[in-house]
C-alpha positions as CSV (number, residue, x, y, z in Angstrom):
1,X,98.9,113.6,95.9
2,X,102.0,114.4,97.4
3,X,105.2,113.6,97.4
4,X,108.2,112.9,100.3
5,X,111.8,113.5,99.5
6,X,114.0,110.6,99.0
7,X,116.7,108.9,101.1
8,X,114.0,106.9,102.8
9,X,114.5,105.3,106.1
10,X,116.2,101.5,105.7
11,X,113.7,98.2,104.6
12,X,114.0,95.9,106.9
13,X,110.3,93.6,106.7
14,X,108.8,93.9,103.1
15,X,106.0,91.8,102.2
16,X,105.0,90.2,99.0
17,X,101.7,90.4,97.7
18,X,102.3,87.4,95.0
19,X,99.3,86.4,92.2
20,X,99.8,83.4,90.7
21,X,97.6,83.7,88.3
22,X,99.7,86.7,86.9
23,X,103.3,85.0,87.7
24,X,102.2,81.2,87.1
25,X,105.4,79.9,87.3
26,X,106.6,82.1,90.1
27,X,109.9,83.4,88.3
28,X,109.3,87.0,89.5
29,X,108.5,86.2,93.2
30,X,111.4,83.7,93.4
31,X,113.7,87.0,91.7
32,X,112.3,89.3,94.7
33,X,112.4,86.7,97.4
34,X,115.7,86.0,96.6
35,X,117.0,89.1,95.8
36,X,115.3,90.8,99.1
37,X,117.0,87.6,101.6
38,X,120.2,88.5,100.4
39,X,120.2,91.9,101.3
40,X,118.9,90.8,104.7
41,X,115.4,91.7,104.6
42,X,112.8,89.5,105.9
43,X,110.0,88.9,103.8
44,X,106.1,87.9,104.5
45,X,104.4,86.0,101.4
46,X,101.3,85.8,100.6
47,X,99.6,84.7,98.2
48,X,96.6,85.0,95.7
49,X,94.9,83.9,92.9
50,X,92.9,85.8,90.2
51,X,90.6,88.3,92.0
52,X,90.8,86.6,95.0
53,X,91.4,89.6,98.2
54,X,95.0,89.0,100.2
55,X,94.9,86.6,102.9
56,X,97.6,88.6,105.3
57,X,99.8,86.5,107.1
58,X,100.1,87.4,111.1
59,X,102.7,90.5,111.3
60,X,102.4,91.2,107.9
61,X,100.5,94.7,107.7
62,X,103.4,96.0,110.7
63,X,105.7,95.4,107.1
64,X,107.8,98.5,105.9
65,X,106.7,98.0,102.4
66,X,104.9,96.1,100.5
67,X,105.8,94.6,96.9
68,X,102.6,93.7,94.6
69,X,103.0,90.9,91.5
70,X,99.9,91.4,89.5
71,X,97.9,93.9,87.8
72,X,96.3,96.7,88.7
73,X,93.0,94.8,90.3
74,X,95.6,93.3,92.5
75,X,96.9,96.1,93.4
76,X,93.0,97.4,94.2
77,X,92.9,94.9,97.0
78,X,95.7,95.3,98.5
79,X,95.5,98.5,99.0
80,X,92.3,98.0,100.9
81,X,94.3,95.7,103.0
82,X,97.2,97.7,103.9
83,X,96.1,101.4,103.6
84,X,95.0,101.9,107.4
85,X,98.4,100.8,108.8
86,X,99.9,103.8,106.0
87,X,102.1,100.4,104.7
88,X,103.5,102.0,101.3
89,X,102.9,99.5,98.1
90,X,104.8,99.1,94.8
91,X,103.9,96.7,92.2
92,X,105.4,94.8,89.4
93,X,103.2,94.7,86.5
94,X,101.8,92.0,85.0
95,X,98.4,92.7,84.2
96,X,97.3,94.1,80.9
97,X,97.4,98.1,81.6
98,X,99.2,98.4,84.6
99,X,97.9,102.1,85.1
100,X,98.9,101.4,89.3
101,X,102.2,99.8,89.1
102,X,105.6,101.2,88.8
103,X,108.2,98.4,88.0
104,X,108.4,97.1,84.5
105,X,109.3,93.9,84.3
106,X,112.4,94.4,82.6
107,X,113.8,96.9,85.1
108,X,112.8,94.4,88.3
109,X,116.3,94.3,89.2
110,X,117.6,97.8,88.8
111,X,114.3,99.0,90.7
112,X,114.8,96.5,93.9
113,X,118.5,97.8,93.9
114,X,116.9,101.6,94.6
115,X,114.3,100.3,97.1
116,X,117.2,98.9,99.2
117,X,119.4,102.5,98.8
118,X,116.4,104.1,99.7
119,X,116.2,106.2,96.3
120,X,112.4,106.4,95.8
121,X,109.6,108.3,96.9
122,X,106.2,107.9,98.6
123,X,103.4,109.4,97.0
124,X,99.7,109.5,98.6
125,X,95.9,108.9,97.1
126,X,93.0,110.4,98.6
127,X,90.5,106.9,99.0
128,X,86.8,106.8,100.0
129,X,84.8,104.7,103.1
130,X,81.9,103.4,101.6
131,X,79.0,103.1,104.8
132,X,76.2,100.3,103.4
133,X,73.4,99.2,105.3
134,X,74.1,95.9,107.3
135,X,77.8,96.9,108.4
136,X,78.2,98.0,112.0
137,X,78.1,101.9,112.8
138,X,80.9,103.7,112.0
139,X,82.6,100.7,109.6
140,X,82.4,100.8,106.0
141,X,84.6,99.6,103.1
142,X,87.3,101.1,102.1
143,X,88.0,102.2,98.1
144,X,90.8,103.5,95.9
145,X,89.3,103.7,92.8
146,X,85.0,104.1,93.5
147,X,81.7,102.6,94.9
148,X,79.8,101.7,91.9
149,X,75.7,101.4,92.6
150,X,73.4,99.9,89.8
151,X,70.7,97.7,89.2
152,X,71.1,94.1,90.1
153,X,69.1,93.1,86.7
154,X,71.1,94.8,83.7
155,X,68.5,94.5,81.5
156,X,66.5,97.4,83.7
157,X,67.0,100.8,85.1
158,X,67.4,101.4,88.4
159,X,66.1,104.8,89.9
160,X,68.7,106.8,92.3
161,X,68.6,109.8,94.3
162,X,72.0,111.8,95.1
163,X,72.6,114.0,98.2
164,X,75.5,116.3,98.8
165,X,75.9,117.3,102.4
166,X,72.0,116.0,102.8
167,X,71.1,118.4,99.9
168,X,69.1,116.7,97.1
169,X,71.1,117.3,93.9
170,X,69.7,114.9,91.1
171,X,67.3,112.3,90.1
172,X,68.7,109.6,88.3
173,X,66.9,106.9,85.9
174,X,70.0,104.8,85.1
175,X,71.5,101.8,84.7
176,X,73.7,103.1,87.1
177,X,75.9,105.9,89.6
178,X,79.3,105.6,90.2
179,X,81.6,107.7,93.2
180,X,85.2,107.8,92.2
181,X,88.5,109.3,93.3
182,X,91.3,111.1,91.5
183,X,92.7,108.0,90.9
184,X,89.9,105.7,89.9
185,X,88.6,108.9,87.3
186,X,90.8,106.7,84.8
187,X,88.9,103.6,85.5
188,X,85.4,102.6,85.1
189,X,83.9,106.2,85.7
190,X,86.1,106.9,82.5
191,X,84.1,104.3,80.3
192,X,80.9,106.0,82.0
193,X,82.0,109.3,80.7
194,X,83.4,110.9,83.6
195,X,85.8,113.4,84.0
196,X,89.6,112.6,84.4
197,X,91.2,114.1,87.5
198,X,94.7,114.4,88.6
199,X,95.4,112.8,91.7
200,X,96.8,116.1,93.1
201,X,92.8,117.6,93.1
202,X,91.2,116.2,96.2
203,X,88.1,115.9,94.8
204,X,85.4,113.2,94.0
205,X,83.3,112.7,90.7
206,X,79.9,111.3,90.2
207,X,78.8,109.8,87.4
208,X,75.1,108.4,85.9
209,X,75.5,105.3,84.1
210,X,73.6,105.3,80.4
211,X,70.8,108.1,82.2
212,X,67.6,108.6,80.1
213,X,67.8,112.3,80.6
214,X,70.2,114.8,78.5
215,X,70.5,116.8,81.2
216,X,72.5,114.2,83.8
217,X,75.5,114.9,83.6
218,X,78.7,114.1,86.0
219,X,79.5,116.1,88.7
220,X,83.2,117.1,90.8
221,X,82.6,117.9,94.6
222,X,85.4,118.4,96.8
223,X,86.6,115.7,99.0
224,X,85.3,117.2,102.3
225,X,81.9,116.8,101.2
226,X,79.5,113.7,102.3
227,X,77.7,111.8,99.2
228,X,74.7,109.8,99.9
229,X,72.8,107.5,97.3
230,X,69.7,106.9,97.9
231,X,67.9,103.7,96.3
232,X,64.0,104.8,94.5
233,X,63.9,101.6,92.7
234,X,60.4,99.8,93.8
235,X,60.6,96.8,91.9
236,X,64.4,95.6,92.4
237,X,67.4,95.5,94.8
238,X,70.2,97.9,93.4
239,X,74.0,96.2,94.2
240,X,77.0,97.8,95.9
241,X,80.4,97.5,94.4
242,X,83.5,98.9,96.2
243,X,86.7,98.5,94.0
244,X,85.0,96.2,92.0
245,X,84.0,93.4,94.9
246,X,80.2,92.9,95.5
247,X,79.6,94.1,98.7
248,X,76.0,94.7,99.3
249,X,72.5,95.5,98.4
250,X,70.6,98.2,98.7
251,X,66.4,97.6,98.6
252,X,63.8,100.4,98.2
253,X,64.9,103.8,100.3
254,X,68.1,102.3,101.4
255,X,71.6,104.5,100.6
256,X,74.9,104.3,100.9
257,X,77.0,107.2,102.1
258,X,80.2,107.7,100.7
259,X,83.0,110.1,102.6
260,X,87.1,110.8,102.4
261,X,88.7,108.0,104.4
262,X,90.2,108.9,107.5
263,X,93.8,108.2,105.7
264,X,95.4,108.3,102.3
265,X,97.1,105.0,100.4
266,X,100.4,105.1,100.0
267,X,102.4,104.3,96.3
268,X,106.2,104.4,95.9
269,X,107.4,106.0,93.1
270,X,110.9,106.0,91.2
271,X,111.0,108.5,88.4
272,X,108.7,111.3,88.8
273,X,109.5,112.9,85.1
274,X,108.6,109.4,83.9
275,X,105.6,108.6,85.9
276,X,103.9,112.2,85.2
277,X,100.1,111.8,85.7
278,X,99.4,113.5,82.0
279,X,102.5,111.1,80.2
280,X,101.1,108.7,82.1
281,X,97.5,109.5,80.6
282,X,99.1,109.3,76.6
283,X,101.1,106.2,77.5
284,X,98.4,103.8,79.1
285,X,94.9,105.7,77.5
286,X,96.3,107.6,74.1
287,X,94.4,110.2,75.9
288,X,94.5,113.4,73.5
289,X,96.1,111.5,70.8
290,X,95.7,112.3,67.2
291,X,93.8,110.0,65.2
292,X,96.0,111.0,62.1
293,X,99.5,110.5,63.9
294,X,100.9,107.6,62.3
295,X,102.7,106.5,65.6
């Protein structure tokens, strides 16, 4: 992750990623909408609902910035929308953890006031290209957080190979493998047991779901390398989940190979004391918390 200096160039299209499901009566888009026409900027809306992905309006992805209401998921999907055209995004957050967004709700107005003076920064997260069978050579699906491959049935293992650089580097009986990036070692791969890494390591983890062997155990390879999953499982169809979405299958001897994406996404950031990766970390997960601390 890095960072760009501040006193950023002047907004003049911003577009507004708006969930209603999250803002239901649409008080904090008609605040932002309002608040970004009278300081002359024009604004694209678009709007979503639940985990529904972004249907961009025509124009929208040349915007300078885009504004997210919603929740970290939202944010997710966006990204995967936006990050190609290097369109930096910011959300307000109304989800439940909110590890991805950087305006409180509280402080909406104070942090549109330092958009439009140009007093933030950009920061940048490595994301992966998922290739799955079926897509046209070359295209693949784009992830910030991870690709997650398991068993289409829950109640049974699936069997998986793993490949670094075409090397064979584990067996797998599990319910499960997930890919992840810096940023998406907070997310599911974290449940999984995974390791946590700071967004300024480029660097991928890989994590067995629940594997019947006490010697699987996760794995960081740098970013450069190529990971390929390889489906064993005879008897059932293994599914592919990028970010979360269902986006493919995989049937016996099938993989998916997962790389660095061409190009980084793009987050704004205000207060870099405040929004430390490790504060960040006790804040949202308690991590390294003491059980005995009364607060």
């Amino acid at each position: 992750m890095t960072q760009m200096a501040a006193s950023q160039p002047q907004l003049k299209t911003i577009t507004v990623v708006h969930n209603i499901t999250a803002d239901p009566a649409d008080d904090f888009r008609n605040q932002i909408q309002m608040f970004l026409e009278q300081h002359g900027i024009q604004v694209h809306l678009c709007v979503v609902e639940g985990r529904d992905a972004p249907c961009i309006p025509e124009g929208a992805t040349r915007s300078d910035m885009v504004i997210v209401i919603g929740g970290d998921g939202t944010v997710l999907r966006t990204a995967r929308v936006f990050s190609e055209k290097q369109v930096p995004i910011v959300a307000v957050n109304r989800g439940t953890l909110g590890f991805l967004t950087r305006i409180d709700p509280e402080n909406l107005e104070q942090s549109l006031t330092l958009l439009m003076a140009g007093d933030y920064m950009v920061e940048t997260r490595t994301m992966l290209k998922v290739n799955i069978p079926g897509y046209p050579e070359g295209e693949g699906e784009l992830a910030l957080n991870d690709v997650l491959i398991k068993n289409a049935n829950p109640s049974q293992m699936g069997c998986f190979e793993v490949y670094i650089n075409n090397t064979a580097i584990a067996s797998y009986d599990a319910d499960g493998v997930i890919v992840a990036t810096p940023t998406g070692s907070t997310a599911y791969t974290l449940s999984a047991g995974g390791p946590v890494i700071s967004p300024e390591v480029d660097a991928f983890s890989i994590t067995p779901i629940c594997p019947h062997s006490l010697s699987a155990k996760p794995v960081v390879v740098p970013a450069i390398e190529k990971i390929r999953i390889k489906s064993k499982s005879s008897r059932a169809s293994l599914v592919v989940a990028v970010d979360g979405q269902e986006s493919g299958v995989l049937k016996y001897d099938e993989w998916v190979d997962v790389v660095k994406a061409p190009f980084p996404m793009k987050f704004v950031t205000f207060r870099p004391e405040e929004e430390d990766f490790y504060l960040l970390l006790k804040k949202k997960l308690h991590w390294g918390m003491n059980p005995r601390w009364k607060s």
